[in-house]
Backbone as ProteinMPNN parsed JSONL, in Angstrom:
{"seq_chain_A": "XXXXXXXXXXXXXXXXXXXXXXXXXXXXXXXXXXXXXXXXXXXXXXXXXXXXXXXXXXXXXXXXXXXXXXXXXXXX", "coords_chain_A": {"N_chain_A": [[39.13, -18.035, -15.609], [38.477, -16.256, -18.644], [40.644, -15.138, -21.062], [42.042, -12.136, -21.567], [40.816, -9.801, -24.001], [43.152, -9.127, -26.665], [44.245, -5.156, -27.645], [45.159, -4.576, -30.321], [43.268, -6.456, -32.691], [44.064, -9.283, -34.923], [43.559, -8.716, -38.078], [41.421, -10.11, -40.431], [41.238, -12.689, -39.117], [39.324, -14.489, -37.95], [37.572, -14.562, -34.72], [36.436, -16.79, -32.152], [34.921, -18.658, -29.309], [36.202, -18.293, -26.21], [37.883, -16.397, -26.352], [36.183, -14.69, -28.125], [33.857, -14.102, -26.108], [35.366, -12.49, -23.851], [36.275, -10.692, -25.564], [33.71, -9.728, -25.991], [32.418, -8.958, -23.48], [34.403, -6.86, -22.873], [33.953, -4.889, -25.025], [31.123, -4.135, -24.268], [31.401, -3.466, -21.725], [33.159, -0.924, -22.433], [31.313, 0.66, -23.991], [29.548, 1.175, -22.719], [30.334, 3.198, -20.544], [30.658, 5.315, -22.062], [31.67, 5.362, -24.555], [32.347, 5.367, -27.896], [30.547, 3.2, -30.972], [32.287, 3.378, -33.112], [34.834, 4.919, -32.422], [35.568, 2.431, -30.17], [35.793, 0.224, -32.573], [37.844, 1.251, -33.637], [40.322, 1.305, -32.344], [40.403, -1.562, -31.419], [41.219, -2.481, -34.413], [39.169, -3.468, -36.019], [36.235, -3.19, -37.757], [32.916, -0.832, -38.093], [31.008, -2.437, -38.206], [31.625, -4.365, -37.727], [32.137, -4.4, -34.684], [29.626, -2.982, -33.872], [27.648, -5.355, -33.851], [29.231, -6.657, -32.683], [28.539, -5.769, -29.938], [25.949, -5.811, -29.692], [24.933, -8.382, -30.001], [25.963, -9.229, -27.394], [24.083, -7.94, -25.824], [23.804, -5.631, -25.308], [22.304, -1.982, -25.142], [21.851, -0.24, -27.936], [22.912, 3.729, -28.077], [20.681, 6.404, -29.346], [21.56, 8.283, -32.417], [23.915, 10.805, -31.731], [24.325, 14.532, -31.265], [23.213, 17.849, -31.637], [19.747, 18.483, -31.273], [16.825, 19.55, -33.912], [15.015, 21.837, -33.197], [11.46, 22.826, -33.938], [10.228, 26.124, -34.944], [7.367, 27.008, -33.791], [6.263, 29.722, -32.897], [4.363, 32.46, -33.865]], "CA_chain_A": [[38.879, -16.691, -16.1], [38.412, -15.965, -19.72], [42.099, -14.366, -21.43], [41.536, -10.634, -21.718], [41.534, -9.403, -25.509], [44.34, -7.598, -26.702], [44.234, -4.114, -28.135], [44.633, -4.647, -31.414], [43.32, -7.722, -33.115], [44.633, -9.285, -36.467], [43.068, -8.384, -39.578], [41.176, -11.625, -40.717], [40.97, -14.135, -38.284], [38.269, -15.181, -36.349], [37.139, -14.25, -33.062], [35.619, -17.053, -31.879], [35.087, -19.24, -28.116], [36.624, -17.652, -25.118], [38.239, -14.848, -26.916], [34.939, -13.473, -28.565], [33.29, -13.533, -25.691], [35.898, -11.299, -23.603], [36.315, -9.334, -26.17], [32.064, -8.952, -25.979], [32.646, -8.537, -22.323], [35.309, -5.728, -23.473], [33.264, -4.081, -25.414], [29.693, -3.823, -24.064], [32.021, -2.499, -20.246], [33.618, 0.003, -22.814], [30.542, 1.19, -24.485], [28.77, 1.113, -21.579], [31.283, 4.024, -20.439], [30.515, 6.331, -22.758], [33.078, 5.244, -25.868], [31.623, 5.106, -29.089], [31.282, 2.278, -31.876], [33.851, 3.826, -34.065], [35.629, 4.966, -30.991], [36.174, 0.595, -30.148], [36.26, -0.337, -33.389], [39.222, 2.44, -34.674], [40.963, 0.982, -31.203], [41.032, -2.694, -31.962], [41.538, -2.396, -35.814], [38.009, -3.908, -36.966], [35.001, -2.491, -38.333], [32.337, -0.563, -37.295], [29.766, -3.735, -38.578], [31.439, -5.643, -36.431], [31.746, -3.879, -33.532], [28.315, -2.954, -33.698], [27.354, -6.854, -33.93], [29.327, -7.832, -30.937], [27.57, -5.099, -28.997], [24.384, -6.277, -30.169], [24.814, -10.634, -29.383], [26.427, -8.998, -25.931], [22.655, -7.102, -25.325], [24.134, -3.78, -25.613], [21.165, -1.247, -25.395], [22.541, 1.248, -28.724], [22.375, 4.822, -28.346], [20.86, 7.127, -30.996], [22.587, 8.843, -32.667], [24.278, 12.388, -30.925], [24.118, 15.595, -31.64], [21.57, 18.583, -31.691], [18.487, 18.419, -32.321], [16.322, 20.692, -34.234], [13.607, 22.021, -33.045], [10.502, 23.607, -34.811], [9.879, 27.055, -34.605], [6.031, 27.456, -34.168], [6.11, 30.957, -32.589], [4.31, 33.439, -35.021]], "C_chain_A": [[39.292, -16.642, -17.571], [39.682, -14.944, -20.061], [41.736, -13.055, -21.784], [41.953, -10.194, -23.66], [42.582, -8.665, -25.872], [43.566, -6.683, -27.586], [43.533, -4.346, -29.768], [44.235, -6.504, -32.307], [43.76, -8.0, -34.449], [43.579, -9.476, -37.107], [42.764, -10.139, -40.13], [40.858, -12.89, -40.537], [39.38, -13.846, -37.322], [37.894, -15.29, -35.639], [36.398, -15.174, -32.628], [35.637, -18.021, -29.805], [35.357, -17.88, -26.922], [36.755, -16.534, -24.933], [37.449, -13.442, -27.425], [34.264, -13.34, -27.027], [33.991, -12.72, -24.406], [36.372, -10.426, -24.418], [34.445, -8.833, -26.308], [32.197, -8.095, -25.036], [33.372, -6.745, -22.442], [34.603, -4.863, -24.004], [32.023, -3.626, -25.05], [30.103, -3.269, -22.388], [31.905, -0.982, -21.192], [32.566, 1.128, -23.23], [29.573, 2.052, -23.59], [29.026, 2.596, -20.629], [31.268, 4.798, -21.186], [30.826, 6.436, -24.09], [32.051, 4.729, -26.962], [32.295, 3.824, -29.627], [32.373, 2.479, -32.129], [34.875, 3.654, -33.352], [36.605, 3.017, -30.89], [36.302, -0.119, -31.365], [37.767, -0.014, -34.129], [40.216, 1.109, -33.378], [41.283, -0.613, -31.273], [41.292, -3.157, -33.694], [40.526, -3.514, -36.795], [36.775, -2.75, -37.089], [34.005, -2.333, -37.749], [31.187, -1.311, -37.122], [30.311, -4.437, -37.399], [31.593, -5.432, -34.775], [30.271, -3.669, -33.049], [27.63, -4.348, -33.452], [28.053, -7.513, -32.782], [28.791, -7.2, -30.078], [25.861, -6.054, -28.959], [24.037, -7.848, -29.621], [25.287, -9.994, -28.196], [25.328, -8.744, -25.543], [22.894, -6.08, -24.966], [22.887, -3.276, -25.72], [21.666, -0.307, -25.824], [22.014, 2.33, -28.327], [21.749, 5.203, -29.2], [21.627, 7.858, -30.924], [22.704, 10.135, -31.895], [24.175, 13.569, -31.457], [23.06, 16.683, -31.656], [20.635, 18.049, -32.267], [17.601, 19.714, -32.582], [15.137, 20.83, -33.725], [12.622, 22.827, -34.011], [9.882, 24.752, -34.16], [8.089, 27.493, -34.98], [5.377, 28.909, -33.717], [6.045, 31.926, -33.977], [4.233, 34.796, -34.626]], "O_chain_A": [[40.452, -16.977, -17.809], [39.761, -13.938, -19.357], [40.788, -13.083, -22.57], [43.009, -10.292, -24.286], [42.85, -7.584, -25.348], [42.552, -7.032, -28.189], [42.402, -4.341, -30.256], [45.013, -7.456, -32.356], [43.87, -7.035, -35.206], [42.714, -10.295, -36.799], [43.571, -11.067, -40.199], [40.437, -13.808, -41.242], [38.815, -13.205, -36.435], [37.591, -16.473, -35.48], [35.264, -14.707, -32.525], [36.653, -17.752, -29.164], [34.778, -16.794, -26.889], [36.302, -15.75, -24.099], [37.622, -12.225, -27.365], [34.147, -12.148, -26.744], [33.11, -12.166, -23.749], [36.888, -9.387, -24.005], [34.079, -7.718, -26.68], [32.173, -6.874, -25.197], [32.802, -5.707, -22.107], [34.571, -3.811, -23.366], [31.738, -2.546, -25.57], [29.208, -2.685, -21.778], [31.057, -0.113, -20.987], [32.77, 2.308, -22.944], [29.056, 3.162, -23.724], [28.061, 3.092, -20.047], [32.349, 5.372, -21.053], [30.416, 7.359, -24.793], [31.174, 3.874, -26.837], [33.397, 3.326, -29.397], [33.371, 1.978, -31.611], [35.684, 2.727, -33.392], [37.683, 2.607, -31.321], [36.951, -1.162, -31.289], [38.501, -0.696, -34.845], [40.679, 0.077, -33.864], [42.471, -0.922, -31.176], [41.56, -4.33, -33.953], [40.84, -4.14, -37.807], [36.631, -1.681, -36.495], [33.683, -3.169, -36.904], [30.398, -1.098, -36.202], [29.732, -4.929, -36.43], [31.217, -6.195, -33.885], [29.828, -4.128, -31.996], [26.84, -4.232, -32.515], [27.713, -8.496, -32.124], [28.389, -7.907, -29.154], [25.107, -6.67, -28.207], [23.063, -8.254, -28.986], [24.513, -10.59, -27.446], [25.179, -9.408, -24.517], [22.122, -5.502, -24.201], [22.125, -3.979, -26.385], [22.063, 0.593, -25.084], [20.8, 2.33, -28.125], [21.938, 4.549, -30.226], [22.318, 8.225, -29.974], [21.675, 10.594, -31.4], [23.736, 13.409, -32.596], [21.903, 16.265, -31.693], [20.535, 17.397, -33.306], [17.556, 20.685, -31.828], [14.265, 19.966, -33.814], [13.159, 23.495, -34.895], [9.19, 24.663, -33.146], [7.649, 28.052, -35.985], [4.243, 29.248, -34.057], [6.922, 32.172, -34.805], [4.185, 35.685, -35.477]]}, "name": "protein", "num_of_chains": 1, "seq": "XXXXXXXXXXXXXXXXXXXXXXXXXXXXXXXXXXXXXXXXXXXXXXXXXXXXXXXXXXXXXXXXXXXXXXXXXXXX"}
């Protein structure tokens, strides 16, 4: 069984082998769950590029983006 990622990761290094891919694992559960990029990226202390990018090599299917949408008022 692949070592579970920790929390926060260090600033700089490398993610690569075993580790990247439970931390993919990690992230594409988490996302999967409702939790935003930002959200997992603020939470292990990398960026939202690269969060987004391990979603993405995991086969994450991104949301769009949230929020209202406008509609067009064609009632005259």
């Amino acid at each position: 069984m692949p070592p579970q990622p920790p929390q926060r990761l260090p600033k700089g290094r490398q993610i690569v082998g075993q580790e990247r891919i439970a931390l993919t694992k990690d992230f594409v559960a988490r996302y999967g769950e409702g939790e935003s990029i930002r959200a997992i990226a603020r939470s292990t202390g990398r960026s939202y590029g690269f969060a987004r990018r391990v979603l993405i090599a995991g086969g994450a299917s991104l949301r769009t983006r949230g929020g209202p949408h406008r509609t067009s008022n064609t009632a005259s």
